[in-house]
PDB file of N, CA, C and O in Angstrom:
ATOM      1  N   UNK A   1     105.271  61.154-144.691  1.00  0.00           N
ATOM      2  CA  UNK A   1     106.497  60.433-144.889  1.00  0.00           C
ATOM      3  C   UNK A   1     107.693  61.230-144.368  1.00  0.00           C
ATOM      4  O   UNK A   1     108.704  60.886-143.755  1.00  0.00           O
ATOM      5  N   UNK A   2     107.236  62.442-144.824  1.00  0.00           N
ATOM      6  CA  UNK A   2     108.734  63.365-143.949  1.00  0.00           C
ATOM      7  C   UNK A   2     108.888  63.146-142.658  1.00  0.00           C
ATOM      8  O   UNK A   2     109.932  62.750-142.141  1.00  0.00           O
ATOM      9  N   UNK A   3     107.494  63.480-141.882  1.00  0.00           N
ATOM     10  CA  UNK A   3     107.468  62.905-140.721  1.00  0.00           C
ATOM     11  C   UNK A   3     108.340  61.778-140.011  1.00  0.00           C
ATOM     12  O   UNK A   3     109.177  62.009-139.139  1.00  0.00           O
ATOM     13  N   UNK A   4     108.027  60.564-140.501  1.00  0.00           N
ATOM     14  CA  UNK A   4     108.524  59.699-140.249  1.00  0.00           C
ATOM     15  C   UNK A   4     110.395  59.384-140.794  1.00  0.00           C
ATOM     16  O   UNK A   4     111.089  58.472-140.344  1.00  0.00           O
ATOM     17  N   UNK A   5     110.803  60.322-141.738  1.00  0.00           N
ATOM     18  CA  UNK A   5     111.947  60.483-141.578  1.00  0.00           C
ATOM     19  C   UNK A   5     112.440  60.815-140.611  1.00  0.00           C
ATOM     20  O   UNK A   5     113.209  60.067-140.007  1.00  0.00           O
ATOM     21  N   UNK A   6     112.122  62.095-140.166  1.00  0.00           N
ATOM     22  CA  UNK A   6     112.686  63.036-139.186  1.00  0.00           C
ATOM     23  C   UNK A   6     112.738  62.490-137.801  1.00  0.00           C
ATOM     24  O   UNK A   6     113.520  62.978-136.985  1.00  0.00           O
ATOM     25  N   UNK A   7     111.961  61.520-137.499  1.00  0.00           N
ATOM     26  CA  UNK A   7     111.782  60.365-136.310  1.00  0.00           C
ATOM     27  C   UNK A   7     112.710  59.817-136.421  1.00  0.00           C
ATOM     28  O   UNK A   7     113.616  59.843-135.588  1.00  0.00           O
ATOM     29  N   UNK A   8     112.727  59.176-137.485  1.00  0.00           N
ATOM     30  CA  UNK A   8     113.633  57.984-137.523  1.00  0.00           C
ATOM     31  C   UNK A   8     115.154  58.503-137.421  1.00  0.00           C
ATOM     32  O   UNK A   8     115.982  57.925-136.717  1.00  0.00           O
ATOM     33  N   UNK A   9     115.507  59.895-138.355  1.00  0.00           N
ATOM     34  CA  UNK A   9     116.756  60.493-138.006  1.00  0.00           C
ATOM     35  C   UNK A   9     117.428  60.696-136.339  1.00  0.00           C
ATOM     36  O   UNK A   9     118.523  60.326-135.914  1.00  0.00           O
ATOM     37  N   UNK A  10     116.093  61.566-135.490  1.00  0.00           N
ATOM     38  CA  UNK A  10     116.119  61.804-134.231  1.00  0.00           C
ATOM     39  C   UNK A  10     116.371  60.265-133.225  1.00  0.00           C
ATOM     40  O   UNK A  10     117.172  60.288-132.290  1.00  0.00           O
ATOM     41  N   UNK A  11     115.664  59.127-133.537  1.00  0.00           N
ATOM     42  CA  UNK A  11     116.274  58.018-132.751  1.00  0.00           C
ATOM     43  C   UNK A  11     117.424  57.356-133.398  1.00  0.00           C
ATOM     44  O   UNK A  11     117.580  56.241-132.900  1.00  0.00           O
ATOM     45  N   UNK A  12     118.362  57.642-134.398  1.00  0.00           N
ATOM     46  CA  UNK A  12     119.675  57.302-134.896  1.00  0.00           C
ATOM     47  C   UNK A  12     120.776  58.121-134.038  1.00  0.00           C
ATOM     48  O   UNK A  12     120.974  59.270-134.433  1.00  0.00           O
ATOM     49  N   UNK A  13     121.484  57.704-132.969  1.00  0.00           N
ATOM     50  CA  UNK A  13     122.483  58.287-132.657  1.00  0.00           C
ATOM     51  C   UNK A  13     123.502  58.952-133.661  1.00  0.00           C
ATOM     52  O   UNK A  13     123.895  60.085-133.385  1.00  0.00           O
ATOM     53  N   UNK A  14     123.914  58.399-134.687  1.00  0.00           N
ATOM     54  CA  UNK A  14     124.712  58.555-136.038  1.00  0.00           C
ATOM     55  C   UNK A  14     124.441  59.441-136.648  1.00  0.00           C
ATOM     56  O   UNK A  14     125.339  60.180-137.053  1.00  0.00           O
ATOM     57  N   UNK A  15     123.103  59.699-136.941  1.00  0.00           N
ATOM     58  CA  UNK A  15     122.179  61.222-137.604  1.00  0.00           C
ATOM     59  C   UNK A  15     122.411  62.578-136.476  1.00  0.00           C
ATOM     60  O   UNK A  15     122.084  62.594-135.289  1.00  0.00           O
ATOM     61  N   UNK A  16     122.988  63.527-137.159  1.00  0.00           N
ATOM     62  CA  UNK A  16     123.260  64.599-136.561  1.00  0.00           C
ATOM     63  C   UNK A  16     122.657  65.560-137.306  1.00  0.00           C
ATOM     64  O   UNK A  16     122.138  66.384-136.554  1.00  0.00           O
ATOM     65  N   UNK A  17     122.473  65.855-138.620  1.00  0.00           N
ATOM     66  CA  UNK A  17     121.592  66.555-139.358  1.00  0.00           C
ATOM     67  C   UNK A  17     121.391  65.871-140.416  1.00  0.00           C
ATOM     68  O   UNK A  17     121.933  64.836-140.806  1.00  0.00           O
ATOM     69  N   UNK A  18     120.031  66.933-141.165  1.00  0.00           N
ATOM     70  CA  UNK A  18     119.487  66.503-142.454  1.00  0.00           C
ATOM     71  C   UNK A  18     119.379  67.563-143.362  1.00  0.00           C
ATOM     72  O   UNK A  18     119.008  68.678-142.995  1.00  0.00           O
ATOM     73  N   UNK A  19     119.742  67.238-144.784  1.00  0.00           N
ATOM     74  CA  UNK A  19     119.684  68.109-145.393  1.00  0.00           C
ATOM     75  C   UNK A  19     118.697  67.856-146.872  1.00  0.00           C
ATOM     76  O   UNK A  19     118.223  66.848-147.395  1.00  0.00           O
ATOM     77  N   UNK A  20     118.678  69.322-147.212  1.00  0.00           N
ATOM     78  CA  UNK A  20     117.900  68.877-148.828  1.00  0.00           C
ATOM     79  C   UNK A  20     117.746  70.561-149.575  1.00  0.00           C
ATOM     80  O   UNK A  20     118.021  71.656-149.084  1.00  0.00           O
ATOM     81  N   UNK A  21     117.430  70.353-150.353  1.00  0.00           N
ATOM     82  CA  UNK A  21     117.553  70.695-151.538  1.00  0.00           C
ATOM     83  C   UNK A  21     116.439  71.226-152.734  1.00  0.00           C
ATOM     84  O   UNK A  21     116.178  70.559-153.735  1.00  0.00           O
ATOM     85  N   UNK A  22     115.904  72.413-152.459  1.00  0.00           N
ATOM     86  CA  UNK A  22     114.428  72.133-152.932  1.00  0.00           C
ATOM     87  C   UNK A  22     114.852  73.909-153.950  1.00  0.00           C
ATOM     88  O   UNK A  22     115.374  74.971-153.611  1.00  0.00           O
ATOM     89  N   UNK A  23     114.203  73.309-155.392  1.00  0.00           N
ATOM     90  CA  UNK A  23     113.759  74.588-156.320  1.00  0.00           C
ATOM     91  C   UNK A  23     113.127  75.472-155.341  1.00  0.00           C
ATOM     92  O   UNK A  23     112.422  75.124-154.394  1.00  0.00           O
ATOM     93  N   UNK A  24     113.648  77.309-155.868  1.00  0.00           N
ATOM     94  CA  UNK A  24     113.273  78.149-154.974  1.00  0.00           C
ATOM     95  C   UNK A  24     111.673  77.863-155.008  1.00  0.00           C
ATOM     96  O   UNK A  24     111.023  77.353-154.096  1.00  0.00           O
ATOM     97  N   UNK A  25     111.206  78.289-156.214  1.00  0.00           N
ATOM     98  CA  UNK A  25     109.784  78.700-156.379  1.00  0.00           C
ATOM     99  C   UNK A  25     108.661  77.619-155.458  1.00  0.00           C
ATOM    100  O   UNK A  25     107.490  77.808-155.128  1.00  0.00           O
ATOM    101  N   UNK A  26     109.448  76.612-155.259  1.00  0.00           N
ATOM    102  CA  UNK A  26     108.400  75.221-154.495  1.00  0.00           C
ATOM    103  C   UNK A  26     107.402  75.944-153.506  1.00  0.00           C
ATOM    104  O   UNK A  26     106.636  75.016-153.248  1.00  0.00           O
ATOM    105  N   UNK A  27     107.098  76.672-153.031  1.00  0.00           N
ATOM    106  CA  UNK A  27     106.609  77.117-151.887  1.00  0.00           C
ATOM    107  C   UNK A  27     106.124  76.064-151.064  1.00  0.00           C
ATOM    108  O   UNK A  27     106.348  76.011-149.855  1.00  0.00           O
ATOM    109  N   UNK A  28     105.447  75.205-151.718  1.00  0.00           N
ATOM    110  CA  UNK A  28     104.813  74.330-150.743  1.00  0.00           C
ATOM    111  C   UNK A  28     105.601  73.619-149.969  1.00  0.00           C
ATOM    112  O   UNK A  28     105.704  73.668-148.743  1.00  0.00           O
ATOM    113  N   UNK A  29     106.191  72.911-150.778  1.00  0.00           N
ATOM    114  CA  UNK A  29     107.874  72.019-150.410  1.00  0.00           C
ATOM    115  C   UNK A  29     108.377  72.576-149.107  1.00  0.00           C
ATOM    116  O   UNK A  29     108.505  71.966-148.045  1.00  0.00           O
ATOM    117  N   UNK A  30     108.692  74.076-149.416  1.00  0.00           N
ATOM    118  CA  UNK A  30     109.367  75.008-148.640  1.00  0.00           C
ATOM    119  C   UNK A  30     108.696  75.292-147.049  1.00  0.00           C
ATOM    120  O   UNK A  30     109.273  75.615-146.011  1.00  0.00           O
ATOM    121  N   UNK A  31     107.250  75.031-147.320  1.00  0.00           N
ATOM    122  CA  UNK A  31     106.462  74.899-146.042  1.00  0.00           C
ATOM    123  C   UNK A  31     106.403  74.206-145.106  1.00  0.00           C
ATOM    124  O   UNK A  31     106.405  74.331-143.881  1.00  0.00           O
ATOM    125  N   UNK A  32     106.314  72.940-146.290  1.00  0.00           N
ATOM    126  CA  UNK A  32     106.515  71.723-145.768  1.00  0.00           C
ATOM    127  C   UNK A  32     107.614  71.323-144.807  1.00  0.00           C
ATOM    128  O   UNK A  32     107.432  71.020-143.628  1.00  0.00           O
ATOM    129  N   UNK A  33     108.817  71.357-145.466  1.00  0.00           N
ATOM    130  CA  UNK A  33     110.139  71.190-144.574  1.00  0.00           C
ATOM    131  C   UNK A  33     109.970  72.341-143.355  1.00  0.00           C
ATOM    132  O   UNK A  33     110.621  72.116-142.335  1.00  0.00           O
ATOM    133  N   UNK A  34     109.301  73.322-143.383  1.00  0.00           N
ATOM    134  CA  UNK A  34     109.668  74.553-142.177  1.00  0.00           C
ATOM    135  C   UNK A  34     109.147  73.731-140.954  1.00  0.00           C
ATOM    136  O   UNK A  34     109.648  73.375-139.888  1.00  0.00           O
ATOM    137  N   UNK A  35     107.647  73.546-141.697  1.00  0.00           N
ATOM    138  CA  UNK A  35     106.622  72.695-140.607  1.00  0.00           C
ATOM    139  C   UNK A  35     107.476  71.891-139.594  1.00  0.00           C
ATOM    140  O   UNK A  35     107.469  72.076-138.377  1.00  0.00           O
ATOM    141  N   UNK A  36     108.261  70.913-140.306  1.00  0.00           N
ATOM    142  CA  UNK A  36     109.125  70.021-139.503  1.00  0.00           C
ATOM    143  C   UNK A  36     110.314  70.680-139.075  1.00  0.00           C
ATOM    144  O   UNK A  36     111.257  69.920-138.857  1.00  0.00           O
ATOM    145  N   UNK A  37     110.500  71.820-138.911  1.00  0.00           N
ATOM    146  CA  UNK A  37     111.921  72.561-138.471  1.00  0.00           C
ATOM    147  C   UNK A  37     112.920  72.941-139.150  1.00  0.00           C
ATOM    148  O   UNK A  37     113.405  73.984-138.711  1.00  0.00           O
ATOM    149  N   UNK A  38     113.739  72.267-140.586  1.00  0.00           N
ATOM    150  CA  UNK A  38     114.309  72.571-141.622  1.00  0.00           C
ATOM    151  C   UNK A  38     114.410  74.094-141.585  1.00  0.00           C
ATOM    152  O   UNK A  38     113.437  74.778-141.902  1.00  0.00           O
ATOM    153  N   UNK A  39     115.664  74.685-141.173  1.00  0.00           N
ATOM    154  CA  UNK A  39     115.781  76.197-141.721  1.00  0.00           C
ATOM    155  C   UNK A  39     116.737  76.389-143.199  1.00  0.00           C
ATOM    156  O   UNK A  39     117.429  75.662-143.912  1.00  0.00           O
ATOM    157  N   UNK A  40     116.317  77.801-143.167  1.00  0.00           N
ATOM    158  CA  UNK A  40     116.834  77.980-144.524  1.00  0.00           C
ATOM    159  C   UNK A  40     118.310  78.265-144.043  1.00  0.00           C
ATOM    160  O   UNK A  40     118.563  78.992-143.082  1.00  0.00           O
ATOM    161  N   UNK A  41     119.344  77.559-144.877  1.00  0.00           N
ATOM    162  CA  UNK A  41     120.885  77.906-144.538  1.00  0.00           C
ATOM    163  C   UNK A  41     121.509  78.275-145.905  1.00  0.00           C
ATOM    164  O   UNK A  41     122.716  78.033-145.907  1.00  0.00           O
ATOM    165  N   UNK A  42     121.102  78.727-146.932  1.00  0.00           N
ATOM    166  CA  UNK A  42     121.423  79.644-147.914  1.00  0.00           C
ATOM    167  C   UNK A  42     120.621  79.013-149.414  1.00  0.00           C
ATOM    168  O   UNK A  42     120.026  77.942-149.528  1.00  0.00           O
ATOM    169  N   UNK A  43     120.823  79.977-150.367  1.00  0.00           N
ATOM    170  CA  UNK A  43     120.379  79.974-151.657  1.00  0.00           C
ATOM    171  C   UNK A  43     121.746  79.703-152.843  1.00  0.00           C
ATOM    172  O   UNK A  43     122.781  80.370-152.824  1.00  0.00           O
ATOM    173  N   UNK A  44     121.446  78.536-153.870  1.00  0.00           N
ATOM    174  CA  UNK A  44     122.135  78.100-154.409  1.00  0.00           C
ATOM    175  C   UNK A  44     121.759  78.832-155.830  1.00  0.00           C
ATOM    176  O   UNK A  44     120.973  78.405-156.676  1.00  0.00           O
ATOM    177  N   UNK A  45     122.615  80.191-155.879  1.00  0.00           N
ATOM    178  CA  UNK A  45     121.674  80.939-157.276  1.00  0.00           C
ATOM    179  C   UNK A  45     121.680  79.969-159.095  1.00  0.00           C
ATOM    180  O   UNK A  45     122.721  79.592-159.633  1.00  0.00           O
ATOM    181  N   UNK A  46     121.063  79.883-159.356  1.00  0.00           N
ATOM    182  CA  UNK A  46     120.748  79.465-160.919  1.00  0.00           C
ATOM    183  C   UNK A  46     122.094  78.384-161.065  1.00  0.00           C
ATOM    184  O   UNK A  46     123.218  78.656-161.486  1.00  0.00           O
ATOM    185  N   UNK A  47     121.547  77.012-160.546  1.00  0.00           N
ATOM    186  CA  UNK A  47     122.419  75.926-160.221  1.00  0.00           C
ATOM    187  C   UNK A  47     121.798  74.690-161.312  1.00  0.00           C
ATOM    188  O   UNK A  47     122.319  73.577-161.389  1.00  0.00           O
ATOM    189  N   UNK A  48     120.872  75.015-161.936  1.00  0.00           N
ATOM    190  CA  UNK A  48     119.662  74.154-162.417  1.00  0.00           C
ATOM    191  C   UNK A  48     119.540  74.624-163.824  1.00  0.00           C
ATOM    192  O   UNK A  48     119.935  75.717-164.229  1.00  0.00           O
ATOM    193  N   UNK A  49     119.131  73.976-164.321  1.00  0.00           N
ATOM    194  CA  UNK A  49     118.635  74.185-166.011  1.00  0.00           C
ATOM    195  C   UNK A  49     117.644  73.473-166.475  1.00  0.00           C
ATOM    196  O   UNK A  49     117.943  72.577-167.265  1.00  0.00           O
ATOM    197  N   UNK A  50     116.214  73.672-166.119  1.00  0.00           N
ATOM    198  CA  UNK A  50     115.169  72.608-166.693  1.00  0.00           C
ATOM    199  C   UNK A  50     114.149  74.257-167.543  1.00  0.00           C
ATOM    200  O   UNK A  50     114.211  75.481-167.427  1.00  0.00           O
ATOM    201  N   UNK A  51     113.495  73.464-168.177  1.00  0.00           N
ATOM    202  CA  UNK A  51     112.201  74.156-169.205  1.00  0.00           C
ATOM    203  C   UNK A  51     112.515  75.086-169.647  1.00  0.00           C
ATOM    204  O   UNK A  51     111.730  76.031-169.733  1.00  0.00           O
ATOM    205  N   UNK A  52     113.852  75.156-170.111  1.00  0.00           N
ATOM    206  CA  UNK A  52     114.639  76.011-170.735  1.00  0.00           C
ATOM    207  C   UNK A  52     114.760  77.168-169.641  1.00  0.00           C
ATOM    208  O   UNK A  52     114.120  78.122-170.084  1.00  0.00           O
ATOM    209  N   UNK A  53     115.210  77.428-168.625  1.00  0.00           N
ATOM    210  CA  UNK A  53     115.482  79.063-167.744  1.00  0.00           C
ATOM    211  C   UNK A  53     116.376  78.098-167.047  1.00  0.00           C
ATOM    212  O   UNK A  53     116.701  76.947-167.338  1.00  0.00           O
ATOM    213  N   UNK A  54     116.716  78.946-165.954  1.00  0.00           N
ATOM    214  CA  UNK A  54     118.155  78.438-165.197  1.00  0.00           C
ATOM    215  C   UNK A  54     117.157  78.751-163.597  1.00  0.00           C
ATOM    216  O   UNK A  54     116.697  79.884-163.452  1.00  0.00           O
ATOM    217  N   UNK A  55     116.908  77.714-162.530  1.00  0.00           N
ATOM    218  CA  UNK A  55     116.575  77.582-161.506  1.00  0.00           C
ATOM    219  C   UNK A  55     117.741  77.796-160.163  1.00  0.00           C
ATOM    220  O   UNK A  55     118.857  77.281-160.093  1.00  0.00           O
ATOM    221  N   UNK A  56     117.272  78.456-159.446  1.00  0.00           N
ATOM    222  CA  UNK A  56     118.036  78.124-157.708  1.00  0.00           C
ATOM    223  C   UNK A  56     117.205  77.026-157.222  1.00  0.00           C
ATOM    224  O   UNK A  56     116.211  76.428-157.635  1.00  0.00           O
ATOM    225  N   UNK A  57     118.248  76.955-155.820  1.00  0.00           N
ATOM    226  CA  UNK A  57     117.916  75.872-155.227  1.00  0.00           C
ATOM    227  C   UNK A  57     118.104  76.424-153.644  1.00  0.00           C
ATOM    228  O   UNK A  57     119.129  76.991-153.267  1.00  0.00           O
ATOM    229  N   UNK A  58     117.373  76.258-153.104  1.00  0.00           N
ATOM    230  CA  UNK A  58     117.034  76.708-151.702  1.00  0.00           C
ATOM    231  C   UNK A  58     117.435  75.520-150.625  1.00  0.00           C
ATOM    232  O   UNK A  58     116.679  74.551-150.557  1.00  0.00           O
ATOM    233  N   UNK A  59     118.674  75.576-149.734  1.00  0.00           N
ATOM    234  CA  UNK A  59     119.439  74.756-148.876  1.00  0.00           C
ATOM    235  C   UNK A  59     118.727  74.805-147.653  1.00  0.00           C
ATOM    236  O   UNK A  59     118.464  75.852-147.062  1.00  0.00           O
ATOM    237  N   UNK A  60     118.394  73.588-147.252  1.00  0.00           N
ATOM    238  CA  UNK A  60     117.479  73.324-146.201  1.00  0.00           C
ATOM    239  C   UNK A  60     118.354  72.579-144.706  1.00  0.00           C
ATOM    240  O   UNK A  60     118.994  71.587-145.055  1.00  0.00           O
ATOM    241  N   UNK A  61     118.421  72.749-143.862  1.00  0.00           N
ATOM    242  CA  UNK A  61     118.614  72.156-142.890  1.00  0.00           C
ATOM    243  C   UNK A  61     118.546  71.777-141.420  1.00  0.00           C
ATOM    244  O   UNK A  61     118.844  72.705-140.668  1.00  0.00           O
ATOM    245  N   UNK A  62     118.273  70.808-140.927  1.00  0.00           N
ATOM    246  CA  UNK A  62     117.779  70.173-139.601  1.00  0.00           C
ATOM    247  C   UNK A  62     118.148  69.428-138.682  1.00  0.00           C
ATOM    248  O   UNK A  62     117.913  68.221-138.635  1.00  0.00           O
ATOM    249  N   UNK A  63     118.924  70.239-137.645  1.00  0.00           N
ATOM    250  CA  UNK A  63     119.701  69.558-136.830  1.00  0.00           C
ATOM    251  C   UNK A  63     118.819  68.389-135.981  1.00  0.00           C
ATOM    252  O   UNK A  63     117.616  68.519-135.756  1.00  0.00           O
ATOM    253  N   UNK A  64     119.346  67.625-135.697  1.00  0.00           N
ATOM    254  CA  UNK A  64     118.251  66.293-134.644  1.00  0.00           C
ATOM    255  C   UNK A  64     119.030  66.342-133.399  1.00  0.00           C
ATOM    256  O   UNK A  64     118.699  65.649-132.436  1.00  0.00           O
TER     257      UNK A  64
END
């Protein structure tokens, strides 16, 4: 499905980048988006509050 985002972004003249937003620890997530090009453009330190601890968030982005 990402896939087919990232297509669909690339034939939108209007789409110039994409962004997102992923918990540090995701690794997979984090793979995932690399796979498709997504670089890392900074760390959002302890922005989050779930299962009681305080989470970052790792800023993803992909120019088309």
């Amino acid at each position: 499905m990402l896939g087919a985002l990232v297509d669909a972004a690339r034939a939108d003249d209007k789409v110039h980048s994409l962004l997102t937003l992923i918990v540090s620890p995701n690794a997979a997530s984090l793979k995932l988006h690399e796979k498709f090009g997504f670089e890392n453009v900074g760390t959002l330190k302890e922005v989050c509050y779930k299962f009681d601890h305080w989470l970052s968030l790792t800023h993803l982005q992909l120019l088309v």
